[in-house]
N, C-alpha and C positions, 0 to 999 in steps of 0.2 A: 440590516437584513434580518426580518422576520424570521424564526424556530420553521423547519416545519410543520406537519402535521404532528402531536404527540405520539401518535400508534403508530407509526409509520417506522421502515427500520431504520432510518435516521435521527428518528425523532425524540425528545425530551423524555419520553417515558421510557424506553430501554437504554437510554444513557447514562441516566438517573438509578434506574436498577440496578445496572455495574458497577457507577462508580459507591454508591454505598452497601453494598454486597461487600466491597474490598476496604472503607472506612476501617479503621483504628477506633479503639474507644473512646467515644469523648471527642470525638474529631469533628472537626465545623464541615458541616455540607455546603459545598459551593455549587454542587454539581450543577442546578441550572445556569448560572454565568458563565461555566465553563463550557457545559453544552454550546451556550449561545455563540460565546469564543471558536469553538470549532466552526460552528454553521458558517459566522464570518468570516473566518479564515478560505473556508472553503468554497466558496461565492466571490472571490477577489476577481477582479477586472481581469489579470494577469493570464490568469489559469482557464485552460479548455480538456484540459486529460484529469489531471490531479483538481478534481472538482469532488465534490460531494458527491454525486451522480458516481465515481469510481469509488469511494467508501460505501458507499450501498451494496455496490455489488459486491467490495471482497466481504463485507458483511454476511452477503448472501451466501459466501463461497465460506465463509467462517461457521455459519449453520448449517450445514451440510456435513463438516468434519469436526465441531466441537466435540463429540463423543471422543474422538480419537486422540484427542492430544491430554497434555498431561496437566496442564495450567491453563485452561479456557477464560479464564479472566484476565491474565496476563494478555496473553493473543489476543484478545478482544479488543482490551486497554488500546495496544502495539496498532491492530487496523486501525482505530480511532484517530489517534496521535499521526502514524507515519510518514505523513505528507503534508500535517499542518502550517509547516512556515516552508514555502515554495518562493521564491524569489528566480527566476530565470538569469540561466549561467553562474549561480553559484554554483561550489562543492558541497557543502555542509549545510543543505539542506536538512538532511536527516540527520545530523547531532544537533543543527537546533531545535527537528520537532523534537528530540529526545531532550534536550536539555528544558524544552518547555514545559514537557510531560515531569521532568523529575522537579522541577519548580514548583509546578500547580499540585503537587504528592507529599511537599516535603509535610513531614508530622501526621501527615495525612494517610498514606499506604504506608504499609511495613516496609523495612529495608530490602528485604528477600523479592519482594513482588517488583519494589521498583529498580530495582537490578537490573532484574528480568523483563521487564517491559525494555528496559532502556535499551537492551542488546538485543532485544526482538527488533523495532524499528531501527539500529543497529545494522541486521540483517541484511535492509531490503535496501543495501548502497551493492549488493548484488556482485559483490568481490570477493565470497569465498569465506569470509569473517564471520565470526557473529555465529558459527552452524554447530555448537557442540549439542547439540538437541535435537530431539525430532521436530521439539515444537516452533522451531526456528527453522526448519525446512518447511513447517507448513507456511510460516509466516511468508517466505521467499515463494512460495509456490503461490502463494491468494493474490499473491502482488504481481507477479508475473503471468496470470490466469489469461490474460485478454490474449495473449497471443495464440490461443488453441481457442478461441470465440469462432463462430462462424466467418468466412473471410471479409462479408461485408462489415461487420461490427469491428473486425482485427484491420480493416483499413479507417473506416471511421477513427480508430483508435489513434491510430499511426498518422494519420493526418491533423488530427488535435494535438497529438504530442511536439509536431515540426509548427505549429504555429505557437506554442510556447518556448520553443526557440526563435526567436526573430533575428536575435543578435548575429546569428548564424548566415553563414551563405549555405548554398544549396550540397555545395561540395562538401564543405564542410562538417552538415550537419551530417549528412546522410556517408561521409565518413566514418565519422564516430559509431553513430547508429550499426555502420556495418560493422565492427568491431566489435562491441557488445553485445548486438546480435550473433555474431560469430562462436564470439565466447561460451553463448548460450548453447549451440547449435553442436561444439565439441564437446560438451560435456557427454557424459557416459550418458544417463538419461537428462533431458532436458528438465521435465519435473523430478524435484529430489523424494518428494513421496509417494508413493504406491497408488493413493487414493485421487494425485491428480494427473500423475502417468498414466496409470488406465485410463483418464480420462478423454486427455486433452493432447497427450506428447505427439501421436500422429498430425492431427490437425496443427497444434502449433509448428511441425518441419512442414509442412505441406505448406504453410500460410507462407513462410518464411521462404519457401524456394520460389512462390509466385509473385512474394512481394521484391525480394532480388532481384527477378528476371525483368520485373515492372522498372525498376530503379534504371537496369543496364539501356532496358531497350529510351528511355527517357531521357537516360544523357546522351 
């Protein structure tokens, strides 16, 4: 699978930026094989939600609040990585994209940074862990953005996500889903930051009481 464009916000040339912006002295640059390594990771047959196409966007949602956090390279790193090794009905998705982030870092990043990325992508298993920072509430909040989307793009979403479970029955899936869903929906705010609370928190319960009512009236 071909790069794509370089200027694009996915693309070779602000990847490249980041990741040697955060280089150690003396450190070998890999970054365009690892770029490429992402692009294909994120292109896999498998995947219809956790595609490239959703790194764009938190991307997008990472430019809008980098001013605001405290390690904007880290976060940046963390959306990069997050979702890089997807395999359907695992657990430990997200400790392997993290253990592949802190592989592809060793000698490479500082100790401090790759910590800190490792427990940002850490974060987004969406259990409460991982949150001693603000910049780990933004990291949970870029990742959970699509559900305060307009409700055609938040069902677009939601219907990409049930086709990467196949392994699943209907009941099943959309069990679980309500649960975690749920989960969301009891917390005190649903976004943990300010910047995406004002944004989105209405729209993500509002999405979330039409897409339930959708579910009950279906079964």
């Amino acid at each position: 699978m071909a790069s794509p464009a370089v200027n694009s916000i996915v693309g070779l040339d602000r990847f490249q930026d980041l990741w040697r912006r955060c280089l150690v002295e003396g450190a070998r640059d890999d970054s365009a094989s690892i770029h490429q390594r992402l692009v294909n990771s994120y292109c896999e047959p498998q995947r219809h939600y956790h595609t490239l196409a959703h790194i764009e966007h938190c991307l997008g949602l990472f430019d809008q609040c980098k001013s605001l956090v405290s390690n904007p390279d880290a976060l940046e790193l963390a959306v990069w990585f997050h979702d890089v090794i997807f395999e359907p009905g695992r657990h430990d998705n997200e400790a392997l994209s993290k253990e592949l982030y802190l592989y592809l870092s060793i000698k490479v990043h500082v100790p401090e940074l790759r910590e800190l990325v490792g427990r940002l992508i850490m974060a987004t298993l969406h259990d409460g862990s991982s949150l001693e920072d603000d910049d780990a509430r933004y990291m949970v909040d870029i990742d959970l953005s699509s559900f305060g989307l307009s409700w055609d793009e938040f069902l677009q979403d939601s219907d990409n996500l049930r086709l990467e479970n196949p392994q699943l029955s209907d009941a099943e899936y959309y069990f679980n889903q309500g649960n975690f869903q749920n989960h969301l929906l009891g917390r005190e705010r649903f976004y943990l930051s300010d910047f995406f609370s004002q944004r989105y928190e209405s729209r993500a319960r509002e999405n979330l009481a039409l897409y339930f009512e959708r579910i009950r009236q279906s079964s």
